[in-house]
C-alpha positions as CSV (number, residue, x, y, z in Angstrom):
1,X,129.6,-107.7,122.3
2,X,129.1,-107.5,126.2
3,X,126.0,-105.2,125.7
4,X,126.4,-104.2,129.9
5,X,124.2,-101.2,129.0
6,X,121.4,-100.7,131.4
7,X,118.1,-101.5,130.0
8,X,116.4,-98.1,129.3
9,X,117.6,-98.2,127.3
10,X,118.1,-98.1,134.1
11,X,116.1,-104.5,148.1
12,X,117.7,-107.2,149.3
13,X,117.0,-110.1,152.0
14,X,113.5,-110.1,153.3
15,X,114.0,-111.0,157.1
16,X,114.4,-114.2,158.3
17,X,111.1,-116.3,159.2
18,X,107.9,-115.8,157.7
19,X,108.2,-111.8,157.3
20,X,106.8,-110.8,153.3
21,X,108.3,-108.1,151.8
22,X,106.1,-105.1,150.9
23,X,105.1,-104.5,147.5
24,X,107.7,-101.9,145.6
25,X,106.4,-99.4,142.9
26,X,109.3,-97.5,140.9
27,X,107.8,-94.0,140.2
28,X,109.3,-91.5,137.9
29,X,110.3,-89.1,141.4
30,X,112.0,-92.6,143.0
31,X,114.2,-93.9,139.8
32,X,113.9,-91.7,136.7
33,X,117.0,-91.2,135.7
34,X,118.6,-88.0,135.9
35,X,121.5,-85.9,134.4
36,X,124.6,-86.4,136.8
37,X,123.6,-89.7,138.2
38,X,126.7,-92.1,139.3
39,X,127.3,-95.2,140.4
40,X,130.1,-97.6,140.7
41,X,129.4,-100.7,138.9
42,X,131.5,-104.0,138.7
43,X,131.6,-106.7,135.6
44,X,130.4,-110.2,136.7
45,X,131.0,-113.7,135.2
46,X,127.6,-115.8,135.0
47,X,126.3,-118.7,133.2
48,X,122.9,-120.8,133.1
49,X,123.2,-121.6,137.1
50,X,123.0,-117.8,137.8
51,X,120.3,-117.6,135.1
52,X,118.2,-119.9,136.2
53,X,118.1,-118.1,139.9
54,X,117.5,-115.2,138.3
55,X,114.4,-116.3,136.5
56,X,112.6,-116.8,139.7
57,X,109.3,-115.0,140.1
58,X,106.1,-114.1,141.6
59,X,106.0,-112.8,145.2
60,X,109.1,-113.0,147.8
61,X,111.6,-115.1,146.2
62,X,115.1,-115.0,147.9
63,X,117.8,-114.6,144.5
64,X,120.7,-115.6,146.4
65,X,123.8,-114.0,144.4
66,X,126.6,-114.1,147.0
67,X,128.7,-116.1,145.3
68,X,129.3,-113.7,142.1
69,X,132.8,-112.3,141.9
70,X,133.9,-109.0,140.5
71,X,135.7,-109.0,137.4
72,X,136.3,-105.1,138.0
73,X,135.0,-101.9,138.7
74,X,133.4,-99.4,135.8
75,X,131.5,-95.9,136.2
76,X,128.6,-95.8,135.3
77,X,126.6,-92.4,134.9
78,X,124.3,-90.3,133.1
79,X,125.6,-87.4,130.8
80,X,124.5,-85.2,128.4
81,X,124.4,-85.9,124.9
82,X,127.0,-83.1,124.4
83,X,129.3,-84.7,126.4
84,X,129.2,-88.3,124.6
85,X,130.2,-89.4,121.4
86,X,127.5,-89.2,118.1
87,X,126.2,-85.7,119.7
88,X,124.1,-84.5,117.6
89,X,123.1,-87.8,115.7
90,X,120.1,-88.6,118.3
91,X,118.5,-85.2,118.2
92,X,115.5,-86.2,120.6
93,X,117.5,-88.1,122.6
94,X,118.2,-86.0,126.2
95,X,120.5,-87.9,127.8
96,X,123.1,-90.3,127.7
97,X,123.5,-93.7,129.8
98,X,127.5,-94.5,129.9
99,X,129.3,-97.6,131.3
100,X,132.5,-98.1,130.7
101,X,132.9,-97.5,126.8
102,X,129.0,-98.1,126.0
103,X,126.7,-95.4,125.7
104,X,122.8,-95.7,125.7
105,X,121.2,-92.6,124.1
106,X,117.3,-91.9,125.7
107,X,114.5,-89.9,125.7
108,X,113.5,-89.1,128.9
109,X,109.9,-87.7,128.7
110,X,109.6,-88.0,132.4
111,X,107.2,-91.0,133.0
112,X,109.1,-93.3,129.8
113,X,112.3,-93.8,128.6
114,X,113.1,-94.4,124.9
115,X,116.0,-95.7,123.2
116,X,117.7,-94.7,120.6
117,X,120.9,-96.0,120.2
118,X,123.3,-98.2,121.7
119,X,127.2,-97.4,120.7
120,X,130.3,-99.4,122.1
121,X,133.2,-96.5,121.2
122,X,136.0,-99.3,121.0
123,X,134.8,-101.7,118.5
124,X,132.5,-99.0,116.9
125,X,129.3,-101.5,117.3
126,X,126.1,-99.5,117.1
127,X,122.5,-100.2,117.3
128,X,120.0,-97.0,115.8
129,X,116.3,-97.1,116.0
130,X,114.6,-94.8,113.7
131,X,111.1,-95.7,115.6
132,X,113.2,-95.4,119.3
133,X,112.2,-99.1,121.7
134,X,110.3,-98.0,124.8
135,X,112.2,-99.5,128.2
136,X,110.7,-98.5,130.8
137,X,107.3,-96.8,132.1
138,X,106.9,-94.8,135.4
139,X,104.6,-96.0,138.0
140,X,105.6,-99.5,137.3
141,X,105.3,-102.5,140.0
142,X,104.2,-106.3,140.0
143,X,102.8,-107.5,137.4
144,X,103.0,-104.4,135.0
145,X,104.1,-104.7,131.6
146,X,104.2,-103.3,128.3
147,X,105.5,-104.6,124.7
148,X,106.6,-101.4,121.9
149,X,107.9,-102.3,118.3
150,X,110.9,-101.3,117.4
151,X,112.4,-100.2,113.7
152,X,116.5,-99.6,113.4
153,X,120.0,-101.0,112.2
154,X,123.1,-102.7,113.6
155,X,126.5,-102.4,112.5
156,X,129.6,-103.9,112.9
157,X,132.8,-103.2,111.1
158,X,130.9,-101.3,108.6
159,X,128.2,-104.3,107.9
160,X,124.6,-102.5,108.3
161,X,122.0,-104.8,109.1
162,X,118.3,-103.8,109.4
163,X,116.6,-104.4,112.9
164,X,113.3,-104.9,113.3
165,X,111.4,-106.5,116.5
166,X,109.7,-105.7,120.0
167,X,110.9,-105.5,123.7
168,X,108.4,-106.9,126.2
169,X,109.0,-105.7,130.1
170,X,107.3,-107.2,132.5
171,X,107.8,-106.7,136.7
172,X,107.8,-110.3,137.3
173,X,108.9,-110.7,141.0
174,X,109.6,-108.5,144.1
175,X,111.4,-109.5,147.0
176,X,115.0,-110.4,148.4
177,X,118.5,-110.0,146.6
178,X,121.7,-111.0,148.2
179,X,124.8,-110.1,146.8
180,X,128.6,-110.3,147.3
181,X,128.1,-106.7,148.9
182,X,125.3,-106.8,150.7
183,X,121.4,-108.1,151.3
184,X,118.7,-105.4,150.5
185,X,115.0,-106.2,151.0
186,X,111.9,-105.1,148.7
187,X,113.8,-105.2,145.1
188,X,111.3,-105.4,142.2
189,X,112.4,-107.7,139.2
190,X,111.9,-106.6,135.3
191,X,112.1,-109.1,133.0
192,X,112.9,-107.1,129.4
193,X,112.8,-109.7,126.1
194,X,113.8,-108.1,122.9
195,X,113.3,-110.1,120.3
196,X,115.1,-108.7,116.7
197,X,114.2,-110.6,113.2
198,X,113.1,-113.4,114.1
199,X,112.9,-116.3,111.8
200,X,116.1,-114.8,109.5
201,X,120.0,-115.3,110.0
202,X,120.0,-112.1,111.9
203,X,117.7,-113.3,114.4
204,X,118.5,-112.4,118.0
205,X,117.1,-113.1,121.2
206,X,117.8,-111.4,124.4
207,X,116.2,-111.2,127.9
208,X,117.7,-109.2,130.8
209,X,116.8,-109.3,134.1
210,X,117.0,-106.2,136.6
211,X,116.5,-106.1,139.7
212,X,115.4,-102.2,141.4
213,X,115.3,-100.8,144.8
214,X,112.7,-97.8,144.4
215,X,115.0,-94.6,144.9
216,X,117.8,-95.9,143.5
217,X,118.1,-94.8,139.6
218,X,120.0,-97.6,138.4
219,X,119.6,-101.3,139.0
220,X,121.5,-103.7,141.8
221,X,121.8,-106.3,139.8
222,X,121.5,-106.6,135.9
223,X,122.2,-110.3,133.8
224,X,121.7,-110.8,130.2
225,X,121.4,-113.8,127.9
226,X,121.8,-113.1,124.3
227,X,121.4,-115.5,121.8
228,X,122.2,-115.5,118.3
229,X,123.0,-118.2,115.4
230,X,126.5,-117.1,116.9
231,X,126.2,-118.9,120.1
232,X,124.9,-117.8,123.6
233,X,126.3,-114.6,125.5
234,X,125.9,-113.9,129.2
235,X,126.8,-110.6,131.0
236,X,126.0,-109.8,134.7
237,X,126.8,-106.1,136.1
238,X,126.0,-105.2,140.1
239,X,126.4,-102.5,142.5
240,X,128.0,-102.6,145.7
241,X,125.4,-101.8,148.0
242,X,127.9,-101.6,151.2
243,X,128.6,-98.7,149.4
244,X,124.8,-97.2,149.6
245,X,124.5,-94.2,151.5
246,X,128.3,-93.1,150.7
247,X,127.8,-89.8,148.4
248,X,127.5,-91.6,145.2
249,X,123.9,-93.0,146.5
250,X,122.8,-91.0,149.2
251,X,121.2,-88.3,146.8
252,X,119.0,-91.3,146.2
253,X,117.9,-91.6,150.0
254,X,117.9,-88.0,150.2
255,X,115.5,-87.5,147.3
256,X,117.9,-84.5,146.0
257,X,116.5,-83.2,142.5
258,X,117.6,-80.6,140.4
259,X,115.3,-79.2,137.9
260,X,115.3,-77.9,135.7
261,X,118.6,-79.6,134.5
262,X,120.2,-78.0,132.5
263,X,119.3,-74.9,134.0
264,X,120.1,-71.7,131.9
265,X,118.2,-68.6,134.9
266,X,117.1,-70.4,137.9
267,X,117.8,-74.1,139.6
268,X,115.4,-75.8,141.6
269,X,117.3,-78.0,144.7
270,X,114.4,-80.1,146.3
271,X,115.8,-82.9,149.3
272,X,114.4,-84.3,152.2
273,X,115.7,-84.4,155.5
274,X,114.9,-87.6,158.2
275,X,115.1,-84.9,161.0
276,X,115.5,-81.2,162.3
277,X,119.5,-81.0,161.5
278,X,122.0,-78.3,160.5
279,X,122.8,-78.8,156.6
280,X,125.0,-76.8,154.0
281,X,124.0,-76.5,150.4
282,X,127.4,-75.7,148.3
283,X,127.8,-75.3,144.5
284,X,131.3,-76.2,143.3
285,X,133.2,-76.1,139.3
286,X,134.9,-79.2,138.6
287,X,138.0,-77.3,139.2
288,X,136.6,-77.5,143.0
289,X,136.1,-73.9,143.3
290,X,133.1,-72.9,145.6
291,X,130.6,-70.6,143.4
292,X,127.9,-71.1,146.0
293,X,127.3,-71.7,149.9
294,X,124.0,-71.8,152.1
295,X,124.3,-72.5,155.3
296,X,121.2,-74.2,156.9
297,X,121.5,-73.7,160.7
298,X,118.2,-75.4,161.7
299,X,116.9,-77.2,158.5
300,X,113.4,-78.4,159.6
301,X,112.7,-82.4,158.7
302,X,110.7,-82.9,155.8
303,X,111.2,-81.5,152.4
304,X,113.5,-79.1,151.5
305,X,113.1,-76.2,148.4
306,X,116.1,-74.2,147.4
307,X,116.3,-71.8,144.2
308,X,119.7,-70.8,143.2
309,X,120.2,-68.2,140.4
310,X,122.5,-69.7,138.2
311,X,122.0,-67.0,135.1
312,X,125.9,-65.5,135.8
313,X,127.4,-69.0,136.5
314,X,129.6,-69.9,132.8
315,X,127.9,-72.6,131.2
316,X,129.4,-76.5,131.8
317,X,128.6,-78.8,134.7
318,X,128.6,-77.7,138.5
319,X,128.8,-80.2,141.5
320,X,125.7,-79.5,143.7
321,X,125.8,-80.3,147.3
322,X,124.1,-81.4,150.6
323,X,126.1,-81.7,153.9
324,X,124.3,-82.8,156.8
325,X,125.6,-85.1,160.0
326,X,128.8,-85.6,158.2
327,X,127.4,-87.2,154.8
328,X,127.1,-85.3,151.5
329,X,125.1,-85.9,148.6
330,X,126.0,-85.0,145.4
331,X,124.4,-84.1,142.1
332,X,125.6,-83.1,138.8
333,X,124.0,-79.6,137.5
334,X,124.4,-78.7,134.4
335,X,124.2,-74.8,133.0
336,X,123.4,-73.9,129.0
């Protein structure tokens, strides 16, 4: 199982010389994830060389990943549970983490993220959690960390097989990440080790690394190590970050929010402009038919506060957005 799910379950190069990277916090408003969210993601091969870079900690490290080579491209994104498989078998969860043909279901209370389940819709593997695993806290930064028990199944061509065990995350390390696409500086490393009956045949041992640039929702880099009385496992995905600032991320930089989402009366568009600048706010179907325009002549720097009455609009999902010197953010909106 290549388990490439984000661990939710979701900076490069320091400068040459003797420069040290700032500190990084991810904060729910920076990298909570958030219904519509979209990145590209590519499949990486990596073994216990890789692994062993990535275990590097403590303050400014340089994780020098150039070398990794894409094994090809998948979307990842967040959707609704209605739009995944198993919809109404995770009632609390309230969103859904997809890559490729895996699908983390989450409760997003706004400063944690819980998981539910994991589902692989090909093979039909599936973990549950009847007492959901915590992932992830918000304000987290060096040095935090946090360990939640967990209580579930698995199953595997119809074998059930009980699950019980805690995740420990940790923010071991902040500084620079080079990969094949690019150097960013100021990522913060999270070391998560779930640890799943140990001590029986079922036992199960896995630690991911993830390494985040605060205002980016999902991580650059992400590498597991799973080991079982089966053997040893090892999945790497990454971003491209070349591609950072393109539409896919620049909501990110442009700290474009939608709430509440879904939206059923009114949405709230919050995003922040670097400077005074002209800037068009446009609400599309996925047919690509314009339901809404605002043209910004002027838009001051600073943050930005829209409301858009979305009570007529027919309930699905709606492309929001932001035009400004030639770039465009986007968002996903959904209306109930």
């Amino acid at each position: 199982m290549k388990r490439l799910l984000l661990p939710v379950c979701i900076a490069f190069f320091s400068a040459a010389g003797n420069q040290v990277a700032a500190q990084p916090t991810l904060t729910a408003a920076s990298n909570n994830l958030q219904i519509g969210d979209q990145f590209q993601a590519h499949q990486t091969t990596i073994g216990i060389p890789e692994f062993t870079t990535g275990a590097l900690a403590g303050a400014n490290p340089n994780w020098n990943f150039s070398a990794l080579s894409s094994a090809g491209a998948q979307q990842a994104e967040v959707i609704t549970r209605a739009a995944a498989p198993k919809p109404t078998d995770y009632p609390a969860a309230n969103m859904v983490v997809k890559v490729g043909n895996e699908y983390a279901y989450l409760e997003n209370t706004g400063t944690m993220l819980k998981e539910y389940a994991l589902y692989e819709s090909v093979q039909g593997y599936a973990l549950e959690n009847t007492d959901p695993a915590e992932k992830l806290k918000f304000p987290f930064t060096f040095n935090d960390t946090f360990t939640d028990a967990y209580v579930g199944t698995a199953t595997l061509a119809g074998n059930v097989i009980p699950r019980i065990g805690n995740v420990t995350v940790t923010a071991e390390g902040y500084g620079t990440l080079v990969l094949p696409t690019g150097t960013v500086q100021n990522v913060l490393k999270l070391k998560t080790e779930e640890v799943s009956n140990p001590g029986t045949m079922y036992s199960e041992n896995t630690v991911t690394y993830d390494w985040f640039q605060p205002g980016v929702h999902f991580p650059l880099l992400r590498m597991t190590r799973r080991v079982t009385l089966m053997g040893t496992i090892y999945t790497g995905v990454y971003l491209d970050v070349k591609k950072l600032g393109t539409k896919e991320d620049l909501a990110a930089q442009m700290k474009l929010q939608l709430f509440p989402n879904p939206a059923s009366g009114v949405a709230n568009i919050q995003f922040e402009l670097k400077k005074t600048a002209a800037a068009t706010l446009r609400i599309t179907n996925l047919l690509g038919q314009e339901v809404a325009v605002l043209a910004l002549d002027k838009a001051e720097a600073g943050l930005q506060n829209h409301t858009i009455d979305v009570s007529g609009y027919a309930k699905g999902i709606y492309l929001v957005q932001i035009e400004t010197e030639g770039k465009a953010a986007v968002k996903r909106l959904v209306v109930q």
